[in-house]
Structure formats: C-alpha cells, structure tokens
N, C-alpha and C positions, 0 to 999 in steps of 0.2 A: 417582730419576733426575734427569740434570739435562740443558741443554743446553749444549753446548761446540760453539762451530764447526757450528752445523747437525747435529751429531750426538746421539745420547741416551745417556747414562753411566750404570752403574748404580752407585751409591756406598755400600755401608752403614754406618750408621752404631750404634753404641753408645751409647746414650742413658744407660748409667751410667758412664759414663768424666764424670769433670766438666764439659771443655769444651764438653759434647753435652747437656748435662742440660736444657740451656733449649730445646730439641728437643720437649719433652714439653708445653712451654704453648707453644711457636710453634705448633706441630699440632694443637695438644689430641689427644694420644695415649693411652692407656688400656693399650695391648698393643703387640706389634710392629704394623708396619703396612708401605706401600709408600706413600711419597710423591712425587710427580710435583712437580718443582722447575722453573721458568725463571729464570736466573741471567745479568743482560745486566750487562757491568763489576764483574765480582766479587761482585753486591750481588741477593739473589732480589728479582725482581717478582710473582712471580706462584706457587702453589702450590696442589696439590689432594691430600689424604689420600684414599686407597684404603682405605677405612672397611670395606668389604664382602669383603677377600682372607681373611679367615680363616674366613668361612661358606664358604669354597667352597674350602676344603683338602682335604676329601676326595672330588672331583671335577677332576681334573689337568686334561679342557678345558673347562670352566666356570671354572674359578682361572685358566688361560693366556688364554681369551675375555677375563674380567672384563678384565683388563691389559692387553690389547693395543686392545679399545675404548676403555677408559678412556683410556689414551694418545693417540687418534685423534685423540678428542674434545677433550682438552687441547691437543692440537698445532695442530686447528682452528681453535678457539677463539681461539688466541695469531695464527695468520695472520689471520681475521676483524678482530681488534682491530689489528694491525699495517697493513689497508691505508689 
C-alpha cells in the first residue's frame, strides 16, 4: 500500500519481473508479503513489511485484523512524526 493524496493504494507488485527484483533486498522479503509504503514526491520515506500475514491465512479475521491494525499503527506513526 501506498499513500496518494491522503488516500491508501493497494499496488501489487511482481518481485520476478526484473524491475521489481530489488523489491526482495528493499524489504528483505523471503515469500510474498503485504508492504505498507509512504511515498511523499515520488521517492518512499518510510516502510513496514507485514512479516506475520501468512501465519494467519487460515483465519480470514485474524489475517483482515492483522492489516487493518497494522495499517493504523503505521498511519499513526507517520502523523506522530509529521507534527
């Protein structure tokens, strides 16, 4: 996800397509994953890998829980640090 205009985006991306491969040491990724992005003037500042959404695939509100705290907290976080 990223932020655009105050809004959240959800973007996938293909980590074996070439131009994404550097995706895998930006995150240190291992599997898929869900990464929470802020992106102010084109360029990320700030990022968090959602390390823990694949233990909790086979519990649909535990896995929708995990991500929409996780999100909270990152969006907190970024107003904390912005005032």
């Amino acid at each position: 996800m990223s932020c655009l205009r105050g809004k959240l985006v959800y973007k996938p991306l293909n980590v074996e397509v070439k131009e994404n491969k550097h995706f895998i040491n930006d995150y240190q990724l291992y599997t898929k994953s869900v990464v929470l992005s802020l992106v102010k003037d084109d360029k990320e500042v700030k990022f968090k890998n959602l390390k823990e959404v694949w233990t909790l695939l086979r519990n649909k509100d535990r896995f929708f829980s995990y991500i929409e705290d996780e999100t909270q907290k990152f969006l907190a976080q970024i107003n904390q640090e912005e005032k």
